[in-house]
C-alpha positions, 0 to 999 in steps of 0.5 A: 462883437463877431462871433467866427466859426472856424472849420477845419479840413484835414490834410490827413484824410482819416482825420477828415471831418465834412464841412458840412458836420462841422458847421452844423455843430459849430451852429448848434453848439453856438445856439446853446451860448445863446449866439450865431456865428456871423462869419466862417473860416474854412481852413484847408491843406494843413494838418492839425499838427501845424500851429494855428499862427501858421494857417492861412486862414488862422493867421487871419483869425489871431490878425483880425478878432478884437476884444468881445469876439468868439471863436467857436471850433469843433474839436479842440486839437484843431487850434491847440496843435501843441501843448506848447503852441497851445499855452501862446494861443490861449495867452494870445487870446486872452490878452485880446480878450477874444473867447475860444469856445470848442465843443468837445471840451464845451467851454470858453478855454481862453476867458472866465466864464459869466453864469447867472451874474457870478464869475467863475473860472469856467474851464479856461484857467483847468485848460490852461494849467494843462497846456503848461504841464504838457508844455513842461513835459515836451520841453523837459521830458522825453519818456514818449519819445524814449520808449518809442525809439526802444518799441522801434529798437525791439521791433527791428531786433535790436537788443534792449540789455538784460539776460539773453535769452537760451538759444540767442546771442548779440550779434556784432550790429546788435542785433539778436540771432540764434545760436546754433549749438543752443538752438539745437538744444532746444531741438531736442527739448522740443523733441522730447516734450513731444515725446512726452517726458515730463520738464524734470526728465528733459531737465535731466537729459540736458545735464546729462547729454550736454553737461548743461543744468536747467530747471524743470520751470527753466525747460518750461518756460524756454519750450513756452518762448520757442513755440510762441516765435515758431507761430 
């Protein structure tokens, strides 16, 4: 049986662990198993969102461990770049019979577990079950990655749909921009807010000066928009 510890070197350097820290808790938590790794992987120049299977050294590590051999890594998200690349890897693992033990999860993901002469699932079969609702999700459902194209839309100015704000209009490249006529409105709302009338007397001066009828809770709320872009 070889025991491999595998260490991960970042490309992305805000996701850079020392060798140094990962190879001592890679030992540590091997100890705990009762094992010492006998051989190590240092894998550099990939970040972790690039499959194992198309690692330098992770390729190795899939080619070249037998049934009865253990894999140990510090961080899961190191070998399970995807949910969908990480249903294969576990697959391929467990058909090889090889344990893949990662110690922020602090367990074997790819085989039952051995305690005290009784088997139990361990968390392979929990983990497992996770990657393929992940997997399903990616391949089916896109709702992460629609509400980020519409937080991107928002944040360039694009209009979204429902009411247009008082003092706004679409423009021709879907875009929001002001209105003159209504943002001069709104001038003279903040105008005499700072006067201070009351909502209900701003209210009634609208209506009469632009024949335009809002609320008292309309003034409001339209004056509460106004100062919180103007900061």
């Amino acid at each position: 049986m070889t025991v491999v510890g595998y260490i991960f070197l970042d490309k992305d350097r805000a996701g850079l662990v020392p060798l140094a820290k990962q190879r001592e808790a890679i030992e540590s938590y091997a100890r705990e198993m009762g094992v010492e790794c006998h051989e190590w992987l240092v894998e550099e120049g990939y970040t972790s969102t690039v499959p194992l299977v198309e690692r330098t050294e992770g390729e190795k590590l899939l080619t070249h461990t037998n049934a009865g051999d253990t894999v140990f890594v510090m961080q899961a998200k190191w070998m399970l770049s995807s949910a969908r690349a990480a249903v294969d890897l576990l697959h391929r693992f467990k058909e090889k019979g090889v344990s893949l033990y990662c110690r922020d999860l602090d367990g074997d993901l790819s085989l039952p577990a051995e305690r005290k002469l009784l088997v139990s699932q361990g968390i392979a079969q929990l983990v497992q079950q996770l990657c393929e609702v992940l997997a399903q999700g990616e391949s089916t459902g896109h709702g992460a990655a629609i509400r980020t194209a519409k937080a991107l839309q928002k944040e360039a100015g694009k209009y979204m749909g429902g009411p247009v704000p008082f003092g706004w209009r679409v423009g021709e490249d879907g875009r929001m921009e002001e209105n003159p006529e209504e943002q001069t409105i709104i001038e003279e709302m903040l105008r005499l807010k700072e006067e201070k009338c009351s909502y209900r007397d701003i209210a009634g001066r609208m209506l009469e000066k632009y024949e335009v009828k809002f609320s008292h809770e309309g003034i409001r709320r339209i004056l509460l928009k106004q100062r919180k872009r103007q900061k």
